[in-house]
C-alpha positions in Angstrom: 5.5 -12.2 15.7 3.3 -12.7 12.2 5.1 -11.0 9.2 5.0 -11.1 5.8 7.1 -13.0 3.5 9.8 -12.0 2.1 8.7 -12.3 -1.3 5.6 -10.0 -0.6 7.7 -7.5 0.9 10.1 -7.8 -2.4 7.0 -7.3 -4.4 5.8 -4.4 -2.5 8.7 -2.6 -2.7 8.8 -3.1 -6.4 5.2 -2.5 -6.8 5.1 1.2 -5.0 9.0 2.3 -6.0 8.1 1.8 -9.8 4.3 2.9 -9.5 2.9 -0.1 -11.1 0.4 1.7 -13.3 -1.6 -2.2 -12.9 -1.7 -2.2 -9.4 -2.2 1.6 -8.9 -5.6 1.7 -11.6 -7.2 -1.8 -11.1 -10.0 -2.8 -8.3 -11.8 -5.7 -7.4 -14.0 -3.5 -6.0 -15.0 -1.4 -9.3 -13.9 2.0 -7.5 -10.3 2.7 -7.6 -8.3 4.8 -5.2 -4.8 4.1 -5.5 -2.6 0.8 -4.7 -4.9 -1.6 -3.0 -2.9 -2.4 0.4 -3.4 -5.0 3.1 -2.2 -5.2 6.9 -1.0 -7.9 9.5 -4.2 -7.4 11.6 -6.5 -7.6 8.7 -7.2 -4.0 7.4 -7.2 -2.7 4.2 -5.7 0.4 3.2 -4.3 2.1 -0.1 -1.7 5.0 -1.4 -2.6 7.1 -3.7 -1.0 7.8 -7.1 0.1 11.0 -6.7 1.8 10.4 -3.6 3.6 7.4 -4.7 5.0 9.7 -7.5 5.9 12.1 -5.4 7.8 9.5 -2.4 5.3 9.9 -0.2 4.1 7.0 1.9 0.1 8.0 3.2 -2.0 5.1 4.2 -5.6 5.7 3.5 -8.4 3.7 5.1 -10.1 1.8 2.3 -13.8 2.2 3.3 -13.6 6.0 4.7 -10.8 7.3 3.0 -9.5 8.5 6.0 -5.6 9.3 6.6 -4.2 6.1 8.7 -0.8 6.6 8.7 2.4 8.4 7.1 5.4 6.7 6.8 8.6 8.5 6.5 9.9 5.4 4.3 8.9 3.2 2.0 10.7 0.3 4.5 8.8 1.9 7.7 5.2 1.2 6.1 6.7 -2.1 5.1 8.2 -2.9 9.1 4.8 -1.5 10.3 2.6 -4.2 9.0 1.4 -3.5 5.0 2.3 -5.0 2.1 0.6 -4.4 -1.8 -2.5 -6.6 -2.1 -2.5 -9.8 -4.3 
């Protein structure tokens, strides 16, 4: 089964449990929605701001904006596949 390292799922956690102000206001894109995320199977995805303040783990589709997943856990997003873009 494909996973990530365990150094990218380190970084992850760090990123999102200490709201990274970097990684949650920067795009390559020029638009920014929140902490850029990307998945096992190739998607992208991000969390926004305010719900990484408030512990809440919503995956966003990147292009549509549209509400992917919610993750009970910061660990459960992590086991399902996403880790913080780099």
């Amino acid at each position: 089964m494909k996973c990530w390292s365990e150094e990218q799922k380190a970084l992850t956690r760090t990123i999102i449990r200490n709201v990274d102000i970097v990684a949650f206001s920067f795009s390559l894109t020029g638009i920014n929605k929140g902490c850029t995320l990307d998945h096992l199977d190739g998607r992208f995805g991000y969390i926004k701001l305010e719900d990484a303040l408030s512990d809440c783990f919503r995956v966003y589709e990147y292009e549509h904006d549209s509400l992917q997943a919610t993750y009970e856990t910061l660990e459960l997003l992590i086991e399902d596949g996403w880790k913080v873009s780099t």
